[in-house]
C-alpha positions in Angstrom: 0.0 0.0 0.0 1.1 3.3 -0.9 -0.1 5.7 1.3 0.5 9.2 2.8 -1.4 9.0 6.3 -0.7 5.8 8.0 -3.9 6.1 10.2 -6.5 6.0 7.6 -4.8 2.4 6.5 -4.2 0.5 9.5 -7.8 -1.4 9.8 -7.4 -1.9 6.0 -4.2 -3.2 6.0 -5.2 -5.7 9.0 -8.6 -6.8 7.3 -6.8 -6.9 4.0 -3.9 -9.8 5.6 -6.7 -11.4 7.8 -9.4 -11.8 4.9 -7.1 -12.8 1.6 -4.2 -13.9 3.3 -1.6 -11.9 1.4 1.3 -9.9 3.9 0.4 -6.3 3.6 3.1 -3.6 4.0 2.1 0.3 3.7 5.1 2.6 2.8 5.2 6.7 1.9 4.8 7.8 -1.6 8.9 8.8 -1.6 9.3 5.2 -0.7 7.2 3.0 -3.1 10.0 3.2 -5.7 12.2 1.3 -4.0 10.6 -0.7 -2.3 8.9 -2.4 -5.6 12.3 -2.8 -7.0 12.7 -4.9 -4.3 9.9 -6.8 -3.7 7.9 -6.7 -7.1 5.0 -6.9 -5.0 1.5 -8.9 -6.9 -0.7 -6.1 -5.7 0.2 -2.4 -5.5 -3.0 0.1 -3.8 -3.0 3.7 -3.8 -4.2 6.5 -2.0 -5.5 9.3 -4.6 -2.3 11.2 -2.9 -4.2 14.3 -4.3 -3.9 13.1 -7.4 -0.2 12.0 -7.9 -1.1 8.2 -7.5 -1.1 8.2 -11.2 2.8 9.5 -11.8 3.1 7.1 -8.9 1.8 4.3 -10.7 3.5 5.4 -14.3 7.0 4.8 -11.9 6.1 1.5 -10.6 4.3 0.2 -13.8 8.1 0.5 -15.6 9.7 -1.7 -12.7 6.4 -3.6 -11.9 4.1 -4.3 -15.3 2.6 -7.5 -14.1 1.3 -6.3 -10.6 -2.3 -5.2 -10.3 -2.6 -1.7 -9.7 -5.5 -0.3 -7.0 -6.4 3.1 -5.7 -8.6 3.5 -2.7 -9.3 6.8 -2.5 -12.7 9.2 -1.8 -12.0 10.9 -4.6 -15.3 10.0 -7.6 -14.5 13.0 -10.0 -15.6 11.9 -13.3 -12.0 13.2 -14.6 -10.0 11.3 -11.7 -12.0 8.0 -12.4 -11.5 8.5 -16.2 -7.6 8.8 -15.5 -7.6 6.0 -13.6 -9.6 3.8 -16.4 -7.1 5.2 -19.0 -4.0 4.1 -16.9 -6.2 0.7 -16.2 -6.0 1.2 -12.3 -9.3 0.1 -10.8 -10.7 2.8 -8.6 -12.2 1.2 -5.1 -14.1 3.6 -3.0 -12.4 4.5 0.1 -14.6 3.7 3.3 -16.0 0.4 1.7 -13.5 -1.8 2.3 -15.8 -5.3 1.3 -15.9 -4.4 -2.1 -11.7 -4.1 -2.2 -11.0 -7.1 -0.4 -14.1 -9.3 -2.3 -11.8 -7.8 -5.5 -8.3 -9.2 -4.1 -9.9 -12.1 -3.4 -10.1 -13.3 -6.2 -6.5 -12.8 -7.4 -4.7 -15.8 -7.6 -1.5 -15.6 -5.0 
């Protein structure tokens, strides 16, 4: 998980590991570089990070191509979803959490 403010993550991030099984790390946008050259992690979510999840993901797409790419966020603007089709990151809406983990559920591990 890619994420700016830890707190708004935590319960996800626990849910997330309890419900699919998968080991769930959150790390700051400044970090997510490095830490998928790493790892090459399966499944990469975003926070909108007010908008520059999508630079974010251009970065980690080049290193990454095969991971599936997520963005939790609040944000429903018609031009922020339509970015997100374009780039082909599904948008999950941030406070409904079944709907993102019924979706990584059925990603094969």
């Amino acid at each position: 998980m890619v994420e700016d403010d830890f707190g708004d993550v935590n319960l996800l991030k626990l849910v997330l590991a309890r419900k699919t099984g998968y080991s769930v790390n959150i790390v700051k946008p400044w970090e997510a570089i490095a830490v998928n050259q790493q790892h090459h992690p399966k499944i990469i979510q975003l926070d909108s990070l007010e908008g520059a999840c999508f630079k974010i993901c251009s970065a980690l797409k080049r290193d990454n191509p095969s991971a599936d790419y997520l963005i939790y966020s609040a944000n429903r603007s018609s031009e922020f979803l339509a970015q997100a089709r374009e780039q082909g990151i599904r948008v999950f809406k941030k406070g409904d959490m079944g709907e993102l983990i019924n979706y990584v559920k059925t990603l094969n591990k």
